[in-house]
N, CA, C and O of each residue as an XYZ file, in Angstrom:
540
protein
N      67.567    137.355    105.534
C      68.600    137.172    104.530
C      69.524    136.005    104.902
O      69.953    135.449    103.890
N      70.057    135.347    106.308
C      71.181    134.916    106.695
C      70.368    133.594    106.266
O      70.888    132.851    105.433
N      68.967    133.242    106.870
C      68.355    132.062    107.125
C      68.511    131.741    105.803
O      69.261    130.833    105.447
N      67.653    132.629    104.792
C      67.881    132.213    103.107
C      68.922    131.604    102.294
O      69.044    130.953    101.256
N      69.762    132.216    103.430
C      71.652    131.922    102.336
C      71.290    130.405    103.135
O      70.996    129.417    102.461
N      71.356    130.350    104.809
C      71.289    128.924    105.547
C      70.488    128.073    104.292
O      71.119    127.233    103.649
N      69.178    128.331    104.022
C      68.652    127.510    103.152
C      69.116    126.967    102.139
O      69.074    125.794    101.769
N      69.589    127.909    101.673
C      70.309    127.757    100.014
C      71.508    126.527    100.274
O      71.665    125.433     99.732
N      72.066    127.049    101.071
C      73.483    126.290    101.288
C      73.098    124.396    101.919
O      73.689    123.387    101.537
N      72.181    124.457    102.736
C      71.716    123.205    103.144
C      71.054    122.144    101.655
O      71.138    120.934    101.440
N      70.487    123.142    100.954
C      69.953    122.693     99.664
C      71.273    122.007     98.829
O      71.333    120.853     98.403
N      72.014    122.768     98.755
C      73.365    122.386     98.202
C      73.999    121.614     98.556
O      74.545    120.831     97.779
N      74.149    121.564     99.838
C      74.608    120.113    100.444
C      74.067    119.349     99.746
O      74.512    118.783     98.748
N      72.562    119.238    100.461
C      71.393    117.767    100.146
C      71.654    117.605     98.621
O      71.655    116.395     98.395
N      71.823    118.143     97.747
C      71.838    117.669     96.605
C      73.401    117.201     96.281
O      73.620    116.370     95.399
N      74.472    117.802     97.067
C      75.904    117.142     96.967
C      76.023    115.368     97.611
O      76.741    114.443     97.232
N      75.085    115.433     98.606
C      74.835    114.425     99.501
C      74.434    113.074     98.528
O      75.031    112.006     98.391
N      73.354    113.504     98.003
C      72.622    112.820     97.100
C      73.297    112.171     95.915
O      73.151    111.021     95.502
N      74.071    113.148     95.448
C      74.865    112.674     94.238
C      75.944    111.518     94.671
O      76.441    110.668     93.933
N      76.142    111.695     95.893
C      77.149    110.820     96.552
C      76.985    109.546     96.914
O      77.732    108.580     96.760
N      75.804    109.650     97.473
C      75.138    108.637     97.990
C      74.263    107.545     96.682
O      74.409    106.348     96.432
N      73.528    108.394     96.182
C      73.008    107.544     94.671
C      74.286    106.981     94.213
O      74.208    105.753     94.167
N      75.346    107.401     93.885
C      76.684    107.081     93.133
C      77.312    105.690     93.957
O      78.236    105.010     93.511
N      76.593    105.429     95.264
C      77.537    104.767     96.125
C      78.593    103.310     95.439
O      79.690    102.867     95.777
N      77.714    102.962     94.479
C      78.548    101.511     94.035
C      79.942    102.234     92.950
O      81.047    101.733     92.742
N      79.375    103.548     92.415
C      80.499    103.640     91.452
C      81.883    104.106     92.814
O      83.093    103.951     92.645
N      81.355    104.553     93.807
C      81.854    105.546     94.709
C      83.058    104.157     95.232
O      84.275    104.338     95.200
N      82.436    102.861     95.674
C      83.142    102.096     96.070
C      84.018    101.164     94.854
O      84.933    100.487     95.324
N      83.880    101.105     93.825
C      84.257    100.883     92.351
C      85.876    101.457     92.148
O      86.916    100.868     91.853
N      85.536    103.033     92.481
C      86.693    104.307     92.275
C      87.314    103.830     93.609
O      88.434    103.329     93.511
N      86.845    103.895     94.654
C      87.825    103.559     95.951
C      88.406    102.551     95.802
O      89.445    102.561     96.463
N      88.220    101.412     95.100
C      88.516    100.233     95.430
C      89.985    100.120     94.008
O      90.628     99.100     93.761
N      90.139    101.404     93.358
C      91.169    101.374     91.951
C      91.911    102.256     92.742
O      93.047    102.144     92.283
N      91.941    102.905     93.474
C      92.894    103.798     94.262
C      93.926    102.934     95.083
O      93.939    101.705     95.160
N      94.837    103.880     95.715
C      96.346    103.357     96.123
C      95.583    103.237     97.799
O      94.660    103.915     98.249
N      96.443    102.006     98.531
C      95.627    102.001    100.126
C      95.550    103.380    100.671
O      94.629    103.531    101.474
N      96.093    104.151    100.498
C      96.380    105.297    101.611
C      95.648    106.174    100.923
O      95.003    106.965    101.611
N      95.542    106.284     99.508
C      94.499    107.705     99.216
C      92.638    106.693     99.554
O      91.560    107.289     99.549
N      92.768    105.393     99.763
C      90.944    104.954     99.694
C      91.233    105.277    101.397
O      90.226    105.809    101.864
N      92.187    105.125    102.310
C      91.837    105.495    103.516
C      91.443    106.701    104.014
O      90.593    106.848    104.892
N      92.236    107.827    103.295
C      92.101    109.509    103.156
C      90.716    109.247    102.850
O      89.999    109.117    103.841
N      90.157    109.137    101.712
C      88.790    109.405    101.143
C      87.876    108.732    102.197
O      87.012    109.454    102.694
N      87.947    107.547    102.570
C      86.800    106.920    103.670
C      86.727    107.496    104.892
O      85.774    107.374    105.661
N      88.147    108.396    105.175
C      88.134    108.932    106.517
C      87.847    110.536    106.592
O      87.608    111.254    107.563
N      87.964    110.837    105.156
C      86.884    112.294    104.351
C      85.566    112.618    104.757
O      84.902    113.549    105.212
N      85.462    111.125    104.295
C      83.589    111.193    104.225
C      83.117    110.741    105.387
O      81.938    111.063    105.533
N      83.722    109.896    106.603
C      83.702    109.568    107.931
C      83.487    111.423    108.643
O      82.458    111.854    109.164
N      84.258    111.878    108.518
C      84.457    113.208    109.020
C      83.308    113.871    108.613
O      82.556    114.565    109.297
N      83.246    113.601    107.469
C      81.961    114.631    106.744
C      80.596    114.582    107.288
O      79.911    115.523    107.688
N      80.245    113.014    107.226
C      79.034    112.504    108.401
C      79.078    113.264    109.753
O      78.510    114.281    110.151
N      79.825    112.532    110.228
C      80.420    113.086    111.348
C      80.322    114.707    112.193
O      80.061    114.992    113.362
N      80.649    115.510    111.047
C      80.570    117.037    111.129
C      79.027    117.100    110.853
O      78.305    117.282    111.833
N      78.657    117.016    110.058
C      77.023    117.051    109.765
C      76.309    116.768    111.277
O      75.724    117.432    112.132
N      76.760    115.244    111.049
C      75.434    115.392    112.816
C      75.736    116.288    114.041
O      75.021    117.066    114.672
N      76.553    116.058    114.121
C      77.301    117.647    115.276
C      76.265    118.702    115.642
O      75.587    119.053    116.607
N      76.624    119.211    113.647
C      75.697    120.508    113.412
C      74.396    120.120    113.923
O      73.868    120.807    114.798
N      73.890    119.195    113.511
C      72.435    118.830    113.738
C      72.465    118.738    115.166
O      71.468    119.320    115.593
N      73.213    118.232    116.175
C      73.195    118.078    117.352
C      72.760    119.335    117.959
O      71.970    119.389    118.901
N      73.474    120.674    117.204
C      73.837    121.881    117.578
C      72.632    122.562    117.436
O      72.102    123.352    118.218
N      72.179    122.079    116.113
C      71.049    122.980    115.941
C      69.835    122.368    116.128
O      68.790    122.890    115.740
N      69.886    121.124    116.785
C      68.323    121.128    117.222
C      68.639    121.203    119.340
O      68.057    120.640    120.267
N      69.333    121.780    119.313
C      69.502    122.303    120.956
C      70.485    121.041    121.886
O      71.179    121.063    122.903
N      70.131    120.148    121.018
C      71.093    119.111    122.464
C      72.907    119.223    122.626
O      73.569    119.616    121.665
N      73.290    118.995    123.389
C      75.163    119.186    123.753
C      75.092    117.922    123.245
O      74.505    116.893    123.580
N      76.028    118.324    122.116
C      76.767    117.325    121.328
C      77.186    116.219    121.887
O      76.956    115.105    121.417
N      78.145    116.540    123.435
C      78.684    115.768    124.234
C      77.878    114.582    124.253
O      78.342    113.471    123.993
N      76.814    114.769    124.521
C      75.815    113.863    125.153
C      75.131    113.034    124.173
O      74.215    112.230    124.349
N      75.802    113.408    123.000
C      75.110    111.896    121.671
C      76.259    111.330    121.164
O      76.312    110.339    120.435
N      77.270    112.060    121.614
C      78.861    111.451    121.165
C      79.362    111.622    119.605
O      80.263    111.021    119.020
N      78.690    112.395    119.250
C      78.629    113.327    117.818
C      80.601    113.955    118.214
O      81.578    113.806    117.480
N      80.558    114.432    119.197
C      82.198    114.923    119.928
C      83.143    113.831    119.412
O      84.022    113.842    118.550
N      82.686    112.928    120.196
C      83.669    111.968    120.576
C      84.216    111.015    119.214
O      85.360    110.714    118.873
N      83.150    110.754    118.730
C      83.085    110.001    117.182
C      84.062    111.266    116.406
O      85.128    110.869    115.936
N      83.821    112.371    116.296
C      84.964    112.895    115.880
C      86.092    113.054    116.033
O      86.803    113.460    115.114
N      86.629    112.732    117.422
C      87.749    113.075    118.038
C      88.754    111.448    117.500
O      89.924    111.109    117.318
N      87.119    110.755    117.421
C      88.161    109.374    116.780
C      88.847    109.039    115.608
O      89.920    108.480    115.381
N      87.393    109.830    114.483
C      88.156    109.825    113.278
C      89.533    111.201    113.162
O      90.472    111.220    112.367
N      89.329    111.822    113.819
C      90.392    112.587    113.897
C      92.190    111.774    114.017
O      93.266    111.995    113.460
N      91.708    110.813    115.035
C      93.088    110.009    115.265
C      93.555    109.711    114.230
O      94.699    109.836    113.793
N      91.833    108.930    113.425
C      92.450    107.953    111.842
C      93.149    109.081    111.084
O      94.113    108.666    110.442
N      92.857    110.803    110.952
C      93.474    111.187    110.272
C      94.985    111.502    110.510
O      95.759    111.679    109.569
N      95.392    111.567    111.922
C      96.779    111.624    112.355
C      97.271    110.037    112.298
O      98.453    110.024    112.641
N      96.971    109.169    112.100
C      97.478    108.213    111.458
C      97.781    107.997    110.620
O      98.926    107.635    110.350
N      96.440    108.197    109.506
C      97.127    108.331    108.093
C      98.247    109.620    107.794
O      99.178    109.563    106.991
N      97.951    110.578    108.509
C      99.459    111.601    108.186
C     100.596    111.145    108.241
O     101.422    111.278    107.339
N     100.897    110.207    109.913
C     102.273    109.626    110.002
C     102.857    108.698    108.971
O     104.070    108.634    108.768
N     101.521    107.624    108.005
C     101.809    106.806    107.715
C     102.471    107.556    106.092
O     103.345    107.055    105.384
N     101.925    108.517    105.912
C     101.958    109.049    104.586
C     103.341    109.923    105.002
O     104.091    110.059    104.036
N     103.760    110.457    106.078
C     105.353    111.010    105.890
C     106.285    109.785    106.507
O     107.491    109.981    106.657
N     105.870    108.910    106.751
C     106.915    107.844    106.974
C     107.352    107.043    105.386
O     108.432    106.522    105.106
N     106.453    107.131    104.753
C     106.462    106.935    103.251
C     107.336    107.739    102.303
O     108.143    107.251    101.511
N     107.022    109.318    102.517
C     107.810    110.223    102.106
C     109.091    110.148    102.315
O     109.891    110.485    101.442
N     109.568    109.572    103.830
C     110.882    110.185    104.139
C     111.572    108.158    103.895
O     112.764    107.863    103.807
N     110.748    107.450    103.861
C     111.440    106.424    103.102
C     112.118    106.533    101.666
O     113.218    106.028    101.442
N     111.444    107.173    100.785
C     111.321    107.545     99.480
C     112.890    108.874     99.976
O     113.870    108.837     99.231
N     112.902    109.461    100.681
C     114.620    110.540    100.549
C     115.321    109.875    101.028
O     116.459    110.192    100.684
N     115.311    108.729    101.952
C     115.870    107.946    102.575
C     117.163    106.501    101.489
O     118.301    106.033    101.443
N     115.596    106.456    100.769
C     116.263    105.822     99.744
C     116.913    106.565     98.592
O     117.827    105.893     98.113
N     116.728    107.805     97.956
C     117.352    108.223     97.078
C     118.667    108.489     97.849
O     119.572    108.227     97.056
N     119.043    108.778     98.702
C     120.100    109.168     99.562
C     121.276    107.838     99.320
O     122.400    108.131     98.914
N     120.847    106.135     99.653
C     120.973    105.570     99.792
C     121.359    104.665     97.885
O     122.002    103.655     97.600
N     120.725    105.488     97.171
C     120.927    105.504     95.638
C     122.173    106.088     95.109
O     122.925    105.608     94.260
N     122.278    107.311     95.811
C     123.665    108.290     95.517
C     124.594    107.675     96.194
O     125.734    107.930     95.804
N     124.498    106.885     97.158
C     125.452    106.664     97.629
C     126.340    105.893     96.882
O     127.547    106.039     96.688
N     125.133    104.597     96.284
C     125.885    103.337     95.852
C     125.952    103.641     94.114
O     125.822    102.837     93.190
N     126.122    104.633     94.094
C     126.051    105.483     92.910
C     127.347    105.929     92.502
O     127.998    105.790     91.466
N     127.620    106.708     93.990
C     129.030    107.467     93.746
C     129.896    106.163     94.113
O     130.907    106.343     93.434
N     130.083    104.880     94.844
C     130.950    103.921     95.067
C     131.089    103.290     93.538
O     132.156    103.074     92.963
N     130.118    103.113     93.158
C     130.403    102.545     91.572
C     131.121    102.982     90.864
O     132.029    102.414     90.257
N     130.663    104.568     90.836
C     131.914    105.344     89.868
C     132.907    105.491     90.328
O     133.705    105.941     89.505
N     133.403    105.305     91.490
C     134.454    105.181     92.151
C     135.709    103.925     91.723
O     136.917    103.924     91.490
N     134.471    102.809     91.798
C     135.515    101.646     91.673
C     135.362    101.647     90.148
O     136.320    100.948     89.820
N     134.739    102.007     89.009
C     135.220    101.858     88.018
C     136.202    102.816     87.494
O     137.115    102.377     86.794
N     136.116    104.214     87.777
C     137.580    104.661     88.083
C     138.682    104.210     88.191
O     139.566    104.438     87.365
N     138.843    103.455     89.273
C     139.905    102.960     90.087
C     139.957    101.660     88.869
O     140.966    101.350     88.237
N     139.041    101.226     88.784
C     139.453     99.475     87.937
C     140.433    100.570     86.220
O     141.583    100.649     85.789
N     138.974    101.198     85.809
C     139.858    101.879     84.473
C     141.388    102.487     84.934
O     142.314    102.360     84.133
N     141.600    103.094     86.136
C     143.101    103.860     86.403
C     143.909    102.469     86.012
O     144.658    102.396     85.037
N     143.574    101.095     87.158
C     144.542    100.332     87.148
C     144.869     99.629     85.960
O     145.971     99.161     85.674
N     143.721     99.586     85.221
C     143.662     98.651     84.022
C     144.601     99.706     82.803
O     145.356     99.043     82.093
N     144.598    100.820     82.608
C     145.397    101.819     81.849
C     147.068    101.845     82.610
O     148.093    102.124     81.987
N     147.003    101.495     84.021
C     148.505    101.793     84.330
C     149.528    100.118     84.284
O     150.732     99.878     84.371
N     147.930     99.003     84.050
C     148.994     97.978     83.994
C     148.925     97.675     81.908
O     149.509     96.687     81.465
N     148.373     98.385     81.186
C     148.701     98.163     79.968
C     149.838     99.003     80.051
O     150.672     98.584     79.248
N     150.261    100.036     80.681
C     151.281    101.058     80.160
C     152.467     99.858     80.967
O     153.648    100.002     80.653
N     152.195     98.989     81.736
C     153.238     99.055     82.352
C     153.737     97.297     81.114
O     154.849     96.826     80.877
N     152.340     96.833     80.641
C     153.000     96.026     79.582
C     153.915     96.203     78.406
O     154.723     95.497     77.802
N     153.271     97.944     78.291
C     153.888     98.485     77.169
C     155.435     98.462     77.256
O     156.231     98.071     76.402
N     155.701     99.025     78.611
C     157.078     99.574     78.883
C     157.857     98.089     79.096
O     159.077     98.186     78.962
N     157.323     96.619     79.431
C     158.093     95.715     79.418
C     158.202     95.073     78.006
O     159.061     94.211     77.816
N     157.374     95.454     77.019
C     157.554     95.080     75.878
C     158.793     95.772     75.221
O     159.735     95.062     74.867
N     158.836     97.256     75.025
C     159.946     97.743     74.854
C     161.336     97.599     75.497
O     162.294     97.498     74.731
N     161.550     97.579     76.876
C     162.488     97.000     77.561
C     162.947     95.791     76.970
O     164.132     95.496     77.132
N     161.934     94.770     76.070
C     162.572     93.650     75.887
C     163.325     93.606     74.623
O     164.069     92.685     74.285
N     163.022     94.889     73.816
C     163.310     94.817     72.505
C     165.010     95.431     72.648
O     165.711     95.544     71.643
């Protein structure tokens, strides 16, 4: 029963594989209309994905992974993905960084037009009151 499901599921791959791979020009088409950081996510997706695949294969035809570097090749794209993480919350916290930096010069504006409308209302009143004084 387990081997059957194994079968089934390897079948499913190979035909996910396939669709991917036949597709490759539209595949690089779509990557190439994407933002830098989501075509790096996706290339470092499918880096991983390879990647994990031969492993398995390493695994299951008896040899230590170690020893074809199936390990190690992962451990690298692994970095690319803690790279792209940092690069993608250094992005994020630019983006609160700046709204922060929005409110600020936000609330100074309304501040000084306040202050300009207070002064500009207390020096008409104060024309007013020398106009009458003169009468």
């Amino acid at each position: 029963l387990e081997l059957t499901t194994l079968k089934d599921k390897l079948k499913d791959l190979e035909s996910f594989s396939n669709a991917i791979f036949l597709k490759s020009n539209d595949l690089k088409s779509d990557i190439n209309d994407l933002s830098t950081i989501e075509s790096a996510k996706i290339n470092v997706m499918l880096a991983y994905t390879l990647g994990s695949l031969l492993y398995c294969y390493d695994c299951c035809q008896g040899t230590n992974p170690s020893d074809t570097n199936s390990l190690n090749e992962l451990n690298r794209i692994k970095s690319y993905v803690q790279k792209i993480n940092k690069i993608e919350n250094g992005i994020n916290n630019d983006k609160d960084d700046s709204k922060k930096r929005d409110a600020s010069a936000a609330t100074r504006m309304i501040q000084f037009q306040l202050l300009s409308n207070n002064n500009n209302s207390n020096q008409s009143r104060i024309n007013e009151n020398s106009k009458s004084n003169k009468k």
